[in-house]
MIFIKOL-297845 format. One record per residue: residue number from 0; residue in three letters; z, x, y of N, C-alpha, C, O in turn. Coordinates in Angstrom, 2 decimals, padded with zeros to 5 digits, m for minus. Last residue first. Layout:
+-----+------+---------+---------+---------+---------+---------+---------+---------+---------+---------+---------+---------+---------+
| pos | code |      nz |      nx |      ny |     caz |     cax |     cay |      cz |      cx |      cy |      oz |      ox |      oy |
+-----+------+---------+---------+---------+---------+---------+---------+---------+---------+---------+---------+---------+---------+
| NUM |  ALA |       Z |       X |       Y |       Z |       X |       Y |       Z |       X |       Y |       Z |       X |       Y |
...
+-----+------+---------+---------+---------+---------+---------+---------+---------+---------+---------+---------+---------+---------+
This chain:
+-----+------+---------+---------+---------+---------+---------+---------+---------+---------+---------+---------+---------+---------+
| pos | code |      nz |      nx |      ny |     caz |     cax |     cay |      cz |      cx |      cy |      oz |      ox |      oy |
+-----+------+---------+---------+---------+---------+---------+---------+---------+---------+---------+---------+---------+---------+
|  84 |  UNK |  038.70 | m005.01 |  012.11 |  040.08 | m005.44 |  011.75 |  040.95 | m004.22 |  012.46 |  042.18 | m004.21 |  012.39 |
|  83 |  UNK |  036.29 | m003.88 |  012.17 |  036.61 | m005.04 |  013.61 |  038.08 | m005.12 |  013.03 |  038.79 | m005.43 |  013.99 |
|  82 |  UNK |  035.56 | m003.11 |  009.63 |  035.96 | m002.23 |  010.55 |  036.42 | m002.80 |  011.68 |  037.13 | m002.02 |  012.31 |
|  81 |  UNK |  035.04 | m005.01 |  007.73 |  036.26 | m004.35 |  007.71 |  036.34 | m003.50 |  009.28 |  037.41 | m003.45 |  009.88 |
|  80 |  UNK |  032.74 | m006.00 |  009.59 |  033.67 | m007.02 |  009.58 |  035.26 | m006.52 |  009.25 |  036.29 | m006.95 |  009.77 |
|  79 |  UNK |  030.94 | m004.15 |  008.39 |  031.22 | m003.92 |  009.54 |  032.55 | m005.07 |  010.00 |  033.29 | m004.68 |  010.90 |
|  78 |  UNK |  031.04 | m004.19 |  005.67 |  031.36 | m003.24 |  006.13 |  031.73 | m003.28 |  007.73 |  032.62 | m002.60 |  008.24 |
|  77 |  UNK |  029.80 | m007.28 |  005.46 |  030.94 | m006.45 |  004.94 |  031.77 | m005.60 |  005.41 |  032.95 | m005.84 |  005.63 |
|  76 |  UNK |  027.33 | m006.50 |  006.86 |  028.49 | m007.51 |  007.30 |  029.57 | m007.29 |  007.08 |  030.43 | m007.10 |  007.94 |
|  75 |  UNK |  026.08 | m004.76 |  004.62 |  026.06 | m004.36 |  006.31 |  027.21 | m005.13 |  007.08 |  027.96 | m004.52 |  007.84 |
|  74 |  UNK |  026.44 | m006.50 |  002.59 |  026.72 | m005.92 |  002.58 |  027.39 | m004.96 |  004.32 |  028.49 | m004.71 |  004.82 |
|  73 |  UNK |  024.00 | m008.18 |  003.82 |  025.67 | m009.00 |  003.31 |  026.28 | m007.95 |  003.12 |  027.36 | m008.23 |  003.64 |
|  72 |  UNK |  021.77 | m006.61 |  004.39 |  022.65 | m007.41 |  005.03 |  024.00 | m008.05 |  004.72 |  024.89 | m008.31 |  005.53 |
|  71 |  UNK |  021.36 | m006.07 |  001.16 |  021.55 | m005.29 |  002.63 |  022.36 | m005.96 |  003.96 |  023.51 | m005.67 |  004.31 |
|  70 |  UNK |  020.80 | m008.27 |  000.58 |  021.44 | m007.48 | m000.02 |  022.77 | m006.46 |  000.70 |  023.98 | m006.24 |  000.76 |
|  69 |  UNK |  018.93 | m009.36 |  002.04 |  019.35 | m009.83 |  001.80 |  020.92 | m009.46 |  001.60 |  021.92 | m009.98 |  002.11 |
|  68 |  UNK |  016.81 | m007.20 |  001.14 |  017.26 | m006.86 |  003.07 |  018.17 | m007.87 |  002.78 |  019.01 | m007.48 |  003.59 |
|  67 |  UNK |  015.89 | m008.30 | m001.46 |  016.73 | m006.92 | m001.25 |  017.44 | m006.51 | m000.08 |  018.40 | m005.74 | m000.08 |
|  66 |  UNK |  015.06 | m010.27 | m000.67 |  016.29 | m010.41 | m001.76 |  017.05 | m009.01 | m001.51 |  018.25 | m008.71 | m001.42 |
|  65 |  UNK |  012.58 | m009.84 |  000.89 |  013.44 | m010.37 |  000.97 |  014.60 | m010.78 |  000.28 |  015.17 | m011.77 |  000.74 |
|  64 |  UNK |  011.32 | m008.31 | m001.87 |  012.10 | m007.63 |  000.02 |  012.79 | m008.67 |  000.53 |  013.97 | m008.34 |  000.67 |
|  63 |  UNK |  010.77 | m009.76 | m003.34 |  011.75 | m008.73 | m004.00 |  011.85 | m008.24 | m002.67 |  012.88 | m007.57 | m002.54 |
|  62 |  UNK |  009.08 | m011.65 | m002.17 |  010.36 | m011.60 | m002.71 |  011.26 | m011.34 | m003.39 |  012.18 | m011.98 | m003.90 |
|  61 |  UNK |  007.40 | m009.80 | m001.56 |  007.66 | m010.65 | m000.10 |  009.43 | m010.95 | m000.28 |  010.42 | m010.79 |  000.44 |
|  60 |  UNK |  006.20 | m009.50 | m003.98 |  006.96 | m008.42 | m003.27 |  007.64 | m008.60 | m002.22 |  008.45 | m007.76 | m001.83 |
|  59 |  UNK |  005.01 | m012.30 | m004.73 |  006.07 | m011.47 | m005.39 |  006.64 | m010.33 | m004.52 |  007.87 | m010.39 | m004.45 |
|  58 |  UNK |  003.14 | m012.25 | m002.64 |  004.36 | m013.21 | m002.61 |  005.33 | m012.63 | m003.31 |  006.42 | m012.38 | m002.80 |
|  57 |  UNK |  002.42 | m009.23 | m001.82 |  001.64 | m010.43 | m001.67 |  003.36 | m011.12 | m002.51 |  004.37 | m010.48 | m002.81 |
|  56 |  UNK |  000.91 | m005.84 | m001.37 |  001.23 | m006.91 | m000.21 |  000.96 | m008.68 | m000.45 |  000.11 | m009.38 |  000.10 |
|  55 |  UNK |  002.62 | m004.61 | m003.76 |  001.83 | m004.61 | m003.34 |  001.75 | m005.25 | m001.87 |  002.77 | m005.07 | m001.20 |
|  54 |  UNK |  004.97 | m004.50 | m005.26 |  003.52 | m004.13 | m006.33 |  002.35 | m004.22 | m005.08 |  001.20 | m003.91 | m005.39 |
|  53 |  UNK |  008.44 | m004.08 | m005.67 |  007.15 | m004.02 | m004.71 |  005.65 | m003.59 | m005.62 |  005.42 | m002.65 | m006.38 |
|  52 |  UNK |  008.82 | m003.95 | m009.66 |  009.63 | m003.49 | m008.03 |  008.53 | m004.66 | m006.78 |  008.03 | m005.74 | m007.09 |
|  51 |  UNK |  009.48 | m005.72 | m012.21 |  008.84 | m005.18 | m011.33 |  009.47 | m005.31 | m010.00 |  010.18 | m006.14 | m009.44 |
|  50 |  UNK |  012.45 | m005.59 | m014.27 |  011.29 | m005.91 | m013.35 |  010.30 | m005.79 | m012.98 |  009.75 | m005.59 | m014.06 |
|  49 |  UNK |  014.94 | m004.69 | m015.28 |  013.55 | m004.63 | m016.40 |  012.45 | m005.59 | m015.38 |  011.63 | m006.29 | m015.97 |
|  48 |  UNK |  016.30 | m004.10 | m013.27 |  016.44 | m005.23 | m014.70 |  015.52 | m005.47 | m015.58 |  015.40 | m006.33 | m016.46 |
|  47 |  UNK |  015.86 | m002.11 | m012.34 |  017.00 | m001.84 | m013.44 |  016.72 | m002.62 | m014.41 |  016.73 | m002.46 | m015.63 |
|  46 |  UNK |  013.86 | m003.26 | m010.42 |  013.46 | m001.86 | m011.78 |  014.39 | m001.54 | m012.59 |  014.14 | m000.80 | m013.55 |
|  45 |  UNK |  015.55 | m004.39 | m008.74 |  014.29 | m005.44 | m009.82 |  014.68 | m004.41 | m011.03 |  015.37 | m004.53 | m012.04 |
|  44 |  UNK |  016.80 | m002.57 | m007.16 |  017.24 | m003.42 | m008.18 |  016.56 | m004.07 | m009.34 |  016.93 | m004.22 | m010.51 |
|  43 |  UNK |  014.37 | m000.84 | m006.05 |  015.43 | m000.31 | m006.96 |  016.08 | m001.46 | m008.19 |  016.01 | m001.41 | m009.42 |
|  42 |  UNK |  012.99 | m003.08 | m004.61 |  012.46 | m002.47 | m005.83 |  013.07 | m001.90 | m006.77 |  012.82 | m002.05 | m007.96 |
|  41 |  UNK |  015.28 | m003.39 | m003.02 |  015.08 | m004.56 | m003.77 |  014.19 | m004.37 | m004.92 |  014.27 | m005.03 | m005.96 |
|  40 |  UNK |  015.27 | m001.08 | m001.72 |  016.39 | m001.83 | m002.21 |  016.23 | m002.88 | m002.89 |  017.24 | m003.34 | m003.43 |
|  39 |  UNK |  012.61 | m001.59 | m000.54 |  013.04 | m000.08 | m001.17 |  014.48 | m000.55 | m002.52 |  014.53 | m000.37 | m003.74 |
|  38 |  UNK |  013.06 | m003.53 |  001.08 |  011.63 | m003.68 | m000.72 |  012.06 | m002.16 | m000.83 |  011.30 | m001.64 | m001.64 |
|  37 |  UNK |  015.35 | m003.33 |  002.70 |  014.85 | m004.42 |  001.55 |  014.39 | m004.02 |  000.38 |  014.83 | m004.02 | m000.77 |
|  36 |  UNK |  013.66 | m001.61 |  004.36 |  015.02 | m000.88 |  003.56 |  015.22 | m001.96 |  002.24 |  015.25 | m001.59 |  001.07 |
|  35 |  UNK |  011.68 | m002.99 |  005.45 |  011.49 | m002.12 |  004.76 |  012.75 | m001.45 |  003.72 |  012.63 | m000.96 |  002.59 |
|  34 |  UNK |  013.64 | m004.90 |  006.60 |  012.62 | m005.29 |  005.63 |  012.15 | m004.32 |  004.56 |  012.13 | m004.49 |  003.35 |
|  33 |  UNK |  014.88 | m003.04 |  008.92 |  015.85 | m004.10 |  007.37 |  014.91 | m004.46 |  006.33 |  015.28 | m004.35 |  005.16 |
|  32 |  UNK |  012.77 | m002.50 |  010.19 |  013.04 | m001.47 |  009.27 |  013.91 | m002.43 |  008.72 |  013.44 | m002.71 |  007.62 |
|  31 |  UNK |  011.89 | m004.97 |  011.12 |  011.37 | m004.02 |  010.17 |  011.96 | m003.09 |  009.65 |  011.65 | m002.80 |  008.49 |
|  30 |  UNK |  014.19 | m006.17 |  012.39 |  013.51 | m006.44 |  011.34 |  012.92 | m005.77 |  009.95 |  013.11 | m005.82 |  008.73 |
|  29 |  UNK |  014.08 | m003.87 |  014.43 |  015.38 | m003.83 |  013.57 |  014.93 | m004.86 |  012.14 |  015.24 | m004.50 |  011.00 |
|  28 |  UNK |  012.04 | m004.56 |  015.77 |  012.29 | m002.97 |  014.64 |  012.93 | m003.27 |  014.02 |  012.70 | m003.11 |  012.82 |
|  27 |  UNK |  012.69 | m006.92 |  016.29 |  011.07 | m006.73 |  016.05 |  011.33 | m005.38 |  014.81 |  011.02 | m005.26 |  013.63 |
|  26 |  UNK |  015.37 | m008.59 |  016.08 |  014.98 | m007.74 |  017.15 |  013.55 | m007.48 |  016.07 |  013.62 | m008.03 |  014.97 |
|  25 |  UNK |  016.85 | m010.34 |  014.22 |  017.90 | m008.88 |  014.66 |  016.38 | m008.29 |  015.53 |  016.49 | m007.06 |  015.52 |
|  24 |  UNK |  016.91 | m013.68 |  014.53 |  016.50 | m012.28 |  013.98 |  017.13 | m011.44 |  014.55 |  017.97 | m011.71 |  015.40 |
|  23 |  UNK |  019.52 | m016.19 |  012.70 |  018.91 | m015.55 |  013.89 |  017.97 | m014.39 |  013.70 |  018.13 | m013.90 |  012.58 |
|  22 |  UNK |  021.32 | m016.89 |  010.68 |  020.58 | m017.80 |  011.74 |  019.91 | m017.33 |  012.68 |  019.65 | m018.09 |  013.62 |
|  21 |  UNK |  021.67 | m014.41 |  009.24 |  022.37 | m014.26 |  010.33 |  021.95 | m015.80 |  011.35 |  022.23 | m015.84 |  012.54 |
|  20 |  UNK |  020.53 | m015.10 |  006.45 |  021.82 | m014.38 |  006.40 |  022.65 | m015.08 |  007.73 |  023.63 | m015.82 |  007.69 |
|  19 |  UNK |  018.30 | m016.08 |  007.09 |  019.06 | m016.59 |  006.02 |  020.29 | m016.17 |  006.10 |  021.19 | m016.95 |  005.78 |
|  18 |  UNK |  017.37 | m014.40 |  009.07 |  017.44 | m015.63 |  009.83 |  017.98 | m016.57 |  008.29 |  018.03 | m017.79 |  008.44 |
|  17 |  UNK |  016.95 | m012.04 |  007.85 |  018.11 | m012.17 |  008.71 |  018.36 | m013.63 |  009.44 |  019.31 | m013.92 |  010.18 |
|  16 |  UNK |  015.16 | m012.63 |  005.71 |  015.96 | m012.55 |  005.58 |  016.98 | m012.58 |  006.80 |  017.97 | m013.28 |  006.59 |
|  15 |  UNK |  013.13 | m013.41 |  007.73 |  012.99 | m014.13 |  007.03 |  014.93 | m014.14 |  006.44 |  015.74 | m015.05 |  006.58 |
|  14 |  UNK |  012.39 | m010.55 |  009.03 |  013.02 | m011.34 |  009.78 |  013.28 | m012.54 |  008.85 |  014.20 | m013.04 |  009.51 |
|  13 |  UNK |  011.80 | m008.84 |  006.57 |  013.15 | m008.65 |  007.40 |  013.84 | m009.57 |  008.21 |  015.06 | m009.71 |  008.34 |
|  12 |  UNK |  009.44 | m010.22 |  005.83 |  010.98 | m009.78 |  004.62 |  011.97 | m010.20 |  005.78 |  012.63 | m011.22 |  005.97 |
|  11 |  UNK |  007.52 | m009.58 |  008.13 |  008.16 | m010.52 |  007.84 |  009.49 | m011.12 |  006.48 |  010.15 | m012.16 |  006.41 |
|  10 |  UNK |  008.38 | m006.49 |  008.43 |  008.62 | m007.45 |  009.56 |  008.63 | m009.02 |  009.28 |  009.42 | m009.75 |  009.87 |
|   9 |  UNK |  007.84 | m005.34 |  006.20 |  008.56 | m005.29 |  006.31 |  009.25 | m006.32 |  007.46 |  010.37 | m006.82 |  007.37 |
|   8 |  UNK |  004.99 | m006.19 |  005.42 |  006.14 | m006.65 |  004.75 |  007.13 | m006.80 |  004.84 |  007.78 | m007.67 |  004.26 |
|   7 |  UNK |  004.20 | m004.91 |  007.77 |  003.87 | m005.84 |  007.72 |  004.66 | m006.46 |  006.76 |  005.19 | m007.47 |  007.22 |
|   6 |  UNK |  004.58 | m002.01 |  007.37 |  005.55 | m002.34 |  008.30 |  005.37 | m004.15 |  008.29 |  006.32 | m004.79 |  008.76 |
|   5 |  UNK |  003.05 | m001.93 |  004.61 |  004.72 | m002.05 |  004.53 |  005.00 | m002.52 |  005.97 |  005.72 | m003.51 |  005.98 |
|   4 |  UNK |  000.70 | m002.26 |  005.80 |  000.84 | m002.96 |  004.71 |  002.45 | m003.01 |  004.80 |  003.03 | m004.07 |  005.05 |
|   3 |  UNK |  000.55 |  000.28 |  007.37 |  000.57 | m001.22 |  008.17 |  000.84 | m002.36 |  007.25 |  001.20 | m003.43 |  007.75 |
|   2 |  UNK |  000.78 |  002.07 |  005.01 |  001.53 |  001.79 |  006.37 |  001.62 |  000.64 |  007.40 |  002.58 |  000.24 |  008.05 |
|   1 |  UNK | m000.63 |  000.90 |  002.29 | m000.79 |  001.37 |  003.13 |  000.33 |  001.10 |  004.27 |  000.75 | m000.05 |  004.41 |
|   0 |  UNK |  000.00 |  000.86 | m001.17 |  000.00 |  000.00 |  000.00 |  000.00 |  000.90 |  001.23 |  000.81 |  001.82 |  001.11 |
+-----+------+---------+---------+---------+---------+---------+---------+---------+---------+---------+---------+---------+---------+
């Protein structure tokens, strides 16, 4: 997949997911790169379970990035929610 292929996955993964997580988007980059960190994170996971990771630019990978920035995010919350205490 080419570079405009991922930042393109990544921007709509990312914002898709943060508007599940957060009701809202986190900003154009910040999308993208959550998106992108997603189908990195979300390829990892699939590939344990005997999956397929990211295969390309098309629905299946849309939703292994969005599951994965998902991931990411609840986590990201986590962490930052201990630290406000």
């Amino acid at each position: 997949m080419s570079i405009i292929g991922w930042i393109l996955l990544g921007l709509i993964s990312g914002f898709v997911s943060s508007k599940i997580v957060n009701k809202s988007g986190q900003g154009i980059v910040l999308d993208i790169v959550l998106g992108i960190v997603g189908a990195i994170v979300g390829g990892f996971l699939f590939a344990q379970f005997g999956a397929q990771g990211v295969t390309g630019f098309n629905l299946y990978s849309m939703f292994v990035a969005v599951i994965g920035a998902i991931i990411v995010l609840v986590i990201y919350h986590a962490v930052a929610g201990r630290r406000s205490i």
